[in-house]
Structures are given as C-alpha cells and as structure tokens.
C-alpha positions, -999 to 999 in steps of 0.1 A, spaced: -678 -201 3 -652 -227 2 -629 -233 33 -592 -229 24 -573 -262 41 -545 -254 64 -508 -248 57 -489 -274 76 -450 -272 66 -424 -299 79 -392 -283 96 -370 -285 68 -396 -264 47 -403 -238 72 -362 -235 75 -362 -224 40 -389 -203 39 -371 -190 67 -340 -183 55 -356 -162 22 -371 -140 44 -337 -134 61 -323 -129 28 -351 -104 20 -341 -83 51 -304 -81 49 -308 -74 11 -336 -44 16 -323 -33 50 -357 -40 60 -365 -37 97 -392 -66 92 -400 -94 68 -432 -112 74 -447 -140 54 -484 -144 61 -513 -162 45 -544 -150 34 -560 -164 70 -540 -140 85 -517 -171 97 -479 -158 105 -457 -185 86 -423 -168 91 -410 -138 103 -376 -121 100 -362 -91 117 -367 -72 152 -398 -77 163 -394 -62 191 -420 -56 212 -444 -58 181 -476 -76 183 -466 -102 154 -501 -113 153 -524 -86 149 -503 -73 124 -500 -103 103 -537 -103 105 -547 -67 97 -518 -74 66 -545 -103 56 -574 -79 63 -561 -52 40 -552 -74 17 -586 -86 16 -602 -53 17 -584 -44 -15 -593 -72 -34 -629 -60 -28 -622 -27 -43 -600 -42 -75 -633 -63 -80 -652 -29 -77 -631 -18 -107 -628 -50 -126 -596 -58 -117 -588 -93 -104 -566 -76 -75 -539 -55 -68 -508 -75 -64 -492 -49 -47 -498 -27 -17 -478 2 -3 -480 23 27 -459 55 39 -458 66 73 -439 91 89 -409 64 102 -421 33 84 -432 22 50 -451 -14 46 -449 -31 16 -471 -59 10 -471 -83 -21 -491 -113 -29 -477 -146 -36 -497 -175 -51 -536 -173 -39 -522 -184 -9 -493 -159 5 -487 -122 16 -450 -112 15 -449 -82 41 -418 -59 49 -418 -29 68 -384 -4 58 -374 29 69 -354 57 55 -322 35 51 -333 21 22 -358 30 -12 -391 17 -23 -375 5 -58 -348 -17 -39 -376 -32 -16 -403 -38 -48 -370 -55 -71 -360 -71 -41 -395 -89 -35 -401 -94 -67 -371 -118 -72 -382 -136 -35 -417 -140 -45 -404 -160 -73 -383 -181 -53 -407 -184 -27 -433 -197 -55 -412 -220 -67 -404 -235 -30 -444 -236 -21 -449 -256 -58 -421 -276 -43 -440 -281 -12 -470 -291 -29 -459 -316 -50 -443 -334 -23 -470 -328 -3 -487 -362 -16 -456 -384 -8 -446 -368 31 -485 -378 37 -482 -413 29 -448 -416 47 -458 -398 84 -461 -424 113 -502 -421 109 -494 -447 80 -474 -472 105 -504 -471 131 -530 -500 123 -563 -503 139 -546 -529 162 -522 -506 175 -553 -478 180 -572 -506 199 -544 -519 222 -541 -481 229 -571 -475 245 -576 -511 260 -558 -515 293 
C-alpha cells in the first residue's frame, strides 16, 4: 500500500480553491460546498456550516467514497465518478476530481439535481486545471521557501547558546 503525500497549498492557492467553491454555491443554491481529499482531509469549504461537524462529514464523504470504489471494482468498473444521495430535506452530491479530490455539495429543494451535476461538472474542470497548476509549480515554491536560505551554520548557531 503506498502512502499518499500530503496536500500542502500556499495562501494564494487555497484563496482560489476557495473562491470556486463559493462560486459553486451561489451558482447551485447549494447550502454547502465541500472540497475534500481522499484522506478525508477538509481543503475548503463554502456555505453555512452551521453547527455542522465539518470534520466527520468530510471524512464519512472520503469513507463512502472509498466504499464505492470497492463495489465498482466488484463489478469491473474502475469507479463511480459520481455519487448521489436523497434525503428527506437534503441531497449530497459527491464527485471525484483527479485521484486526489472529492467535490461535495449538499442542496435542498431550491434547486435541481441537473443544475447541481452541470454545475460541478464545469468546477471540476476548473478545479483540475488549478491543482495541475499547483503541481507544476509545486517544484519551484519548494526551492524558493526560507528552508532554502537556512544553512547548517544558521541550524548550529541556533541551537548553540
């Protein structure tokens, strides 16, 4: 089993990811946007959350997610993409994005399953195209952080009184 390396997003990233999710909700009427990765790891989050528990649920959307990718393997598929539940008040809607990403958004009433599954569909593409932004900058924010200015001397002077 290979260990999936952690997500680490600088400000300016996170602000954009940020902002599609927004975009997502005022667009679908959504009551919630969530992205999440496959860890279970809330990225961003858009909406009233209210007195939600933000974590559990981004981890359960992981967990399902999971689960159903066991049960498309069952059946030969590679996985279902797409996931959709309908509850009495709420509807969740979860799409995967890259290997990496779930795109959740929980909608009432006020607006339609078609709107919300068009509406992702055209984030997911922008969010891909953002995270292969990311990723091939990733390389060149590494070698510019301040870990590149330290020197040994500096580590050493640090811990010497």
């Amino acid at each position: 089993m290979m260990l999936e390396q952690q997500m680490v997003l600088f400000e300016e990233d996170f602000e954009k990811i940020q902002k599609l999710c927004q975009e997502l909700a005022a667009e679908t009427n959504a009551k919630l946007v969530f992205l999440v990765d496959k860890n279970g790891q809330l990225i961003a989050t858009s909406g009233d959350t209210g007195t939600m528990d933000t974590t559990s649920l981004a981890t359960l959307a992981a967990g399902n997610i999971a689960a159903t990718s066991g049960l498309a393997k069952l059946i030969g598929e590679k996985e279902f993409s797409i996931l959709f539940h309908e509850g009495e008040r709420d509807n969740l809607h979860l799409s995967t994005i890259t290997e990496r990403l779930i795109l959740v958004v929980v909608f009432d009433h006020r607006t339609s399953l078609g709107l919300v599954r068009l509406l992702v569909r055209k984030s997911s593409r922008k969010l891909e195209e953002l995270f292969a932004e990311i990723n091939s900058k990733k390389g060149t924010r590494e070698q510019n952080t301040i870990f590149t200015e330290i020197t040994d001397e500096d580590i050493d002077n640090l811990f010497n009184d």
